[in-house]
OpenMM code with the backbone's topology and positions (N, CA, C; nanometers):
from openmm import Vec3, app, unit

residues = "UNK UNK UNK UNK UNK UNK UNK UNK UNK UNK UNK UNK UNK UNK UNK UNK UNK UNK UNK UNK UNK UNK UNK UNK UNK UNK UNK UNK UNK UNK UNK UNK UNK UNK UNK UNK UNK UNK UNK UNK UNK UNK UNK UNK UNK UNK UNK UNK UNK UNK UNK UNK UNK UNK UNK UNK UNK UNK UNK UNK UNK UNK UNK UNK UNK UNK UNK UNK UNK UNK UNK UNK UNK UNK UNK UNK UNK UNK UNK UNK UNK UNK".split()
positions = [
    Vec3(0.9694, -2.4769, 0.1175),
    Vec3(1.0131, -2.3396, 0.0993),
    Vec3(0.9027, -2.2411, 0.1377),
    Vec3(0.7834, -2.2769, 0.0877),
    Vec3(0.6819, -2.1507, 0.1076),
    Vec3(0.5857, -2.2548, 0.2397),
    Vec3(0.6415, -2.3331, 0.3154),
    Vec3(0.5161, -2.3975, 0.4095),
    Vec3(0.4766, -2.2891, 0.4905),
    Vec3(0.6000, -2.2321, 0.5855),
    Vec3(0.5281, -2.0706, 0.6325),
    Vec3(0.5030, -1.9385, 0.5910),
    Vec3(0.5168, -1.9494, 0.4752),
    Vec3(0.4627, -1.8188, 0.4665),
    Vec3(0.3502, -1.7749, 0.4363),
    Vec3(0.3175, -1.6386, 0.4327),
    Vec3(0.2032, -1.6319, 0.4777),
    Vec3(0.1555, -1.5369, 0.3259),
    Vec3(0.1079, -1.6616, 0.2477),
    Vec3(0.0614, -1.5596, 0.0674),
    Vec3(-0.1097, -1.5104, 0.0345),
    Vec3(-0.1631, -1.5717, 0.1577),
    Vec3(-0.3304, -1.4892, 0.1174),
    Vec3(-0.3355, -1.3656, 0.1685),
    Vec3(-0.3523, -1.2976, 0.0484),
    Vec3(-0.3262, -1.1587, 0.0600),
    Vec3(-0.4499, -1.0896, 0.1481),
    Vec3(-0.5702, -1.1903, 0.1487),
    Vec3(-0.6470, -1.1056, 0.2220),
    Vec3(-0.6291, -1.1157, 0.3836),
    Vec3(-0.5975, -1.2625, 0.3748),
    Vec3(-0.5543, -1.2635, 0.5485),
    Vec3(-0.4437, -1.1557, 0.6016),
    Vec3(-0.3582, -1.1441, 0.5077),
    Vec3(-0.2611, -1.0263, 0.5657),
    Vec3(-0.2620, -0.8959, 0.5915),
    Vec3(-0.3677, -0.8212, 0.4471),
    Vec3(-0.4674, -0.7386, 0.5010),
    Vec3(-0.5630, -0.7393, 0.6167),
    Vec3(-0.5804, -0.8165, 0.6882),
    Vec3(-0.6827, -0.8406, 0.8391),
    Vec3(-0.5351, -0.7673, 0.9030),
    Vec3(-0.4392, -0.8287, 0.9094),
    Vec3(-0.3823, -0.8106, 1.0297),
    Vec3(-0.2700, -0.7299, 0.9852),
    Vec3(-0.2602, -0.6877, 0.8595),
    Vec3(-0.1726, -0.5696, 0.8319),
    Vec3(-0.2726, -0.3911, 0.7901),
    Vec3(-0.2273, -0.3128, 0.8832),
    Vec3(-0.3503, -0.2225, 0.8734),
    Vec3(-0.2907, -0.1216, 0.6877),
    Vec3(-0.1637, -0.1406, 0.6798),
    Vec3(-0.1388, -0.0957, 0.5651),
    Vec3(-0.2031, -0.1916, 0.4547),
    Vec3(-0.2069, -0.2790, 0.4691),
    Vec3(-0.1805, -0.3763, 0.3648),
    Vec3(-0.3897, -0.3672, 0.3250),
    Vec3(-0.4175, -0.3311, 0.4121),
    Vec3(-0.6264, -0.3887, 0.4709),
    Vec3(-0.6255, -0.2559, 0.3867),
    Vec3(-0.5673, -0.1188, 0.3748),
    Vec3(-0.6069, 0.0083, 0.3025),
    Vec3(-0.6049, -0.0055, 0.1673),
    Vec3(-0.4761, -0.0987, 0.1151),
    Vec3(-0.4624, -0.0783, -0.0337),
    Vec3(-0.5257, -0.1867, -0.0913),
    Vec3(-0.5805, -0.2767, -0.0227),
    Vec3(-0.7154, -0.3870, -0.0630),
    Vec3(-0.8126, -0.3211, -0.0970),
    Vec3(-0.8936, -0.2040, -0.0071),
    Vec3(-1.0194, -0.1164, -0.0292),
    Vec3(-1.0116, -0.0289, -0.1028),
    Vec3(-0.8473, 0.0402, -0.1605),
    Vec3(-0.8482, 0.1116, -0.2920),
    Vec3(-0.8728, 0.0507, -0.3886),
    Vec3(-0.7895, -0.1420, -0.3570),
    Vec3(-0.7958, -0.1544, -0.4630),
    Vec3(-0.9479, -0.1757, -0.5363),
    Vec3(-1.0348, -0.2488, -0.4281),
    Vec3(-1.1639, -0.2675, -0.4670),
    Vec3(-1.2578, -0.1354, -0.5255),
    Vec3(-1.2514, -0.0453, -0.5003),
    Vec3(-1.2843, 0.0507, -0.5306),
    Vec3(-1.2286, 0.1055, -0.6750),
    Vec3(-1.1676, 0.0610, -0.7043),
    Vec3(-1.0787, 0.1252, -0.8233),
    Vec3(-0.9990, 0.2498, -0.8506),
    Vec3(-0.9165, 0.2504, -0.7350),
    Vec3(-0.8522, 0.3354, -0.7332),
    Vec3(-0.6860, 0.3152, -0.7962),
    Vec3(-0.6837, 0.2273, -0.8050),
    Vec3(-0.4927, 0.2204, -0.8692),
    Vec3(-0.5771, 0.2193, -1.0127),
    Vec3(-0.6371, 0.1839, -1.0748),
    Vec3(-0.6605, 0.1725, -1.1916),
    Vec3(-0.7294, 0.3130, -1.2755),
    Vec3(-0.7502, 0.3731, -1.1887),
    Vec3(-0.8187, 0.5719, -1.1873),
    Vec3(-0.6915, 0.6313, -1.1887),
    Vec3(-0.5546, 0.5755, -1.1104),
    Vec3(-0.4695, 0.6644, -1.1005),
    Vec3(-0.3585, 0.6030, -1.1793),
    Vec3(-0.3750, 0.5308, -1.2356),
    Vec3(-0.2304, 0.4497, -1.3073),
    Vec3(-0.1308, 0.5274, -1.3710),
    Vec3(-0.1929, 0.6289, -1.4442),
    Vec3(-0.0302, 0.6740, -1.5024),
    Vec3(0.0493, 0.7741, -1.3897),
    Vec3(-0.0425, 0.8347, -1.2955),
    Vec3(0.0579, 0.9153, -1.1262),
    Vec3(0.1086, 0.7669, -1.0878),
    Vec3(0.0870, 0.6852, -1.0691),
    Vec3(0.1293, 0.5553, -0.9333),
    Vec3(0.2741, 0.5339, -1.0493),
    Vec3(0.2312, 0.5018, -1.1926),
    Vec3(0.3616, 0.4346, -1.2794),
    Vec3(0.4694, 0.4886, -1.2526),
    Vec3(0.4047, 0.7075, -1.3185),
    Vec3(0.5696, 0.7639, -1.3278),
    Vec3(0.5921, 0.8042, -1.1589),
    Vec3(0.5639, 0.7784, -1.0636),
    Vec3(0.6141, 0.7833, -0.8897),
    Vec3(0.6945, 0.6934, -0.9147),
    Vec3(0.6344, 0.5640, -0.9648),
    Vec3(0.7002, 0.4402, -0.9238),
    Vec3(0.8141, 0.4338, -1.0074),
    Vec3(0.8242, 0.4939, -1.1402),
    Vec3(0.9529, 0.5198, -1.2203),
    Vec3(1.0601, 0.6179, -1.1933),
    Vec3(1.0263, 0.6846, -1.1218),
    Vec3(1.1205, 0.8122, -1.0662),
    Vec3(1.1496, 0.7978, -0.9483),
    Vec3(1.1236, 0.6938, -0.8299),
    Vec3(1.1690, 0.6334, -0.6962),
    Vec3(1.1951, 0.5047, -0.7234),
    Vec3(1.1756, 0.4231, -0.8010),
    Vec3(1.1878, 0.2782, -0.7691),
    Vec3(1.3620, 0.2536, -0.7913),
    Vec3(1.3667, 0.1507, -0.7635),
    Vec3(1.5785, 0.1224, -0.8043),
    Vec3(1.5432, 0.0944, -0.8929),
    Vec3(1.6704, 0.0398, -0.9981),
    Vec3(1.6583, -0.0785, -1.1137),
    Vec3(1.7582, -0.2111, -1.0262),
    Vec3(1.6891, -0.3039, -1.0688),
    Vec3(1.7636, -0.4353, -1.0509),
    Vec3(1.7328, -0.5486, -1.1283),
    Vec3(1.8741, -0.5478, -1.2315),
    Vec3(1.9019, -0.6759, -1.3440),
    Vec3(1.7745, -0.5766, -1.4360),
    Vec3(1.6292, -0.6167, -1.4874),
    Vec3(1.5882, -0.6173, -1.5830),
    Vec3(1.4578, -0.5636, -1.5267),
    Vec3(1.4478, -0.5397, -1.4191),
    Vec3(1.2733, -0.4432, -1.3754),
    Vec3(1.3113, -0.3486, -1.1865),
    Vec3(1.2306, -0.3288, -1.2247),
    Vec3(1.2423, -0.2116, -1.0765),
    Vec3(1.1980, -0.2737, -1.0018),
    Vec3(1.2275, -0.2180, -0.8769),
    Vec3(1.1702, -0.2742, -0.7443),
    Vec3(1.1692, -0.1371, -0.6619),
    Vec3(1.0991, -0.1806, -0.5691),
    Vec3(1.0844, -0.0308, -0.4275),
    Vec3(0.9856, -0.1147, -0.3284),
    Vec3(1.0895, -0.1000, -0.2292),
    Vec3(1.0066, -0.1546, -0.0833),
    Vec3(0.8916, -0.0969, -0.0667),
    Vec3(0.8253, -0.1743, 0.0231),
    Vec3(0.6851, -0.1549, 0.0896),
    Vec3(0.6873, -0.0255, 0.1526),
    Vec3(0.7652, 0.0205, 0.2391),
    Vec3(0.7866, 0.1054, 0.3178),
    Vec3(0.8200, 0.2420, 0.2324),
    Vec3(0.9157, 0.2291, 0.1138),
    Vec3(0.8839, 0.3319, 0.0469),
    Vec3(0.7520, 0.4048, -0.0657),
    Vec3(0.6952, 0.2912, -0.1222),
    Vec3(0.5955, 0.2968, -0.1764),
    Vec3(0.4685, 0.3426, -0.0778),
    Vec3(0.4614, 0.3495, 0.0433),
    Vec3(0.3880, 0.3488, 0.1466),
    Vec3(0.3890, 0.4860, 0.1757),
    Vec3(0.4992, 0.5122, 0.1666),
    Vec3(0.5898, 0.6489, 0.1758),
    Vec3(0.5339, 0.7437, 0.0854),
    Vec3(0.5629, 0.7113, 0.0133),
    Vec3(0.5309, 0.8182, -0.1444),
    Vec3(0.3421, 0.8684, -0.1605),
    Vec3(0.3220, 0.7381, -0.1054),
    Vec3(0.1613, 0.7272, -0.1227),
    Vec3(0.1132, 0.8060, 0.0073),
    Vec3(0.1855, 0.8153, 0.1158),
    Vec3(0.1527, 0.9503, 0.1901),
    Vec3(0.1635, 1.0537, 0.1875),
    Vec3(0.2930, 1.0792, 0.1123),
    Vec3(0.4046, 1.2239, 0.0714),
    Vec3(0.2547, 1.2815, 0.0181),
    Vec3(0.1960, 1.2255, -0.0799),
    Vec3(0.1277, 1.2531, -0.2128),
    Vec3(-0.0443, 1.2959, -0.1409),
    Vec3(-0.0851, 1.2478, -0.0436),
    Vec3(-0.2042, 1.2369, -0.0053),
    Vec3(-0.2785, 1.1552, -0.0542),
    Vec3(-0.2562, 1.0133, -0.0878),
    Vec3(-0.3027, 0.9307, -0.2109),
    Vec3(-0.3471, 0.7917, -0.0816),
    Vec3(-0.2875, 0.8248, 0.0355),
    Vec3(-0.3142, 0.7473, 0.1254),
    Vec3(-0.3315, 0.7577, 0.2482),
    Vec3(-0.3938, 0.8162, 0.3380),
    Vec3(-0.4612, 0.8882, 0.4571),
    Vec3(-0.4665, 0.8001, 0.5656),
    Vec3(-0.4126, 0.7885, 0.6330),
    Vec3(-0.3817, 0.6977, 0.7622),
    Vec3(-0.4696, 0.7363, 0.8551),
    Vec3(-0.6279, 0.6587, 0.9012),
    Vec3(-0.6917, 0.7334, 0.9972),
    Vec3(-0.6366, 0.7611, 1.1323),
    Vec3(-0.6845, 0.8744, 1.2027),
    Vec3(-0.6182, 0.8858, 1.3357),
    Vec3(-0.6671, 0.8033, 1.4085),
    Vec3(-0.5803, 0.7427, 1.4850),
    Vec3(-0.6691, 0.6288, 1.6154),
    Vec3(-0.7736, 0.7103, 1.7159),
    Vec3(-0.9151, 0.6328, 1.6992),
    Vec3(-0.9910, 0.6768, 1.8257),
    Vec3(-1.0038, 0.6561, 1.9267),
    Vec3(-0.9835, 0.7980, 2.0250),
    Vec3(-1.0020, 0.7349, 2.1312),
    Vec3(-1.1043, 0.6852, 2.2086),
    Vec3(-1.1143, 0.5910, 2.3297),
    Vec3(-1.2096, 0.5313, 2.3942),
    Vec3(-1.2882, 0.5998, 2.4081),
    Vec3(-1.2923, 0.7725, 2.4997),
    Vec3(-1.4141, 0.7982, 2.5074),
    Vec3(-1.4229, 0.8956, 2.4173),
    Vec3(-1.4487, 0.9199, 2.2955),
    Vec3(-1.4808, 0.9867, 2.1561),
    Vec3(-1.5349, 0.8599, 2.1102),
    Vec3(-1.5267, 0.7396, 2.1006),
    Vec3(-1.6161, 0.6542, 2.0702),
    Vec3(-1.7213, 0.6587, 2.0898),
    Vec3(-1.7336, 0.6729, 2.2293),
    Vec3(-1.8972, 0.6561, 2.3319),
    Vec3(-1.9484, 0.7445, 2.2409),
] * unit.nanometer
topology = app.Topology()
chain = topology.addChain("A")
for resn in residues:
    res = topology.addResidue(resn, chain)
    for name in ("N", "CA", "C"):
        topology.addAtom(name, app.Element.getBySymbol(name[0]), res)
């Protein structure tokens, strides 16, 4: 059932650029600085289903931009590098 999938969260952060941002908040301590904003977001957008909430990646991703809580760098270009 789980032979392919893919559950080390840090490998997925390498190659997920969303996923590599909310690793370095998390290390930093940032969900845990902001816990009661992230809860009631997550209580006032999430669905209910059967007995706990849920909310996709994409919306939670969402919210966390709406909010400025997550800053997507702009891509650089080649020659602004140099």
């Amino acid at each position: 059932m789980f032979a392919d999938a893919d559950l080390d969260i840090n490998k997925r952060g390498k190659s997920d650029e969303v996923i590599g941002n909310l690793l370095e908040l998390s290390g930093h301590g940032f969900f845990e600085d902001n816990y009661d904003l992230l809860a009631s977001i997550f209580n006032d957008k999430a669905i209910l289903k059967n007995d706990h909430l849920e909310m996709s990646k994409a919306d939670f991703v969402g919210v966390l931009k709406e909010s400025d809580i997550l800053i997507k760098p702009k891509p650089v270009k080649q020659e602004d590098a140099k």
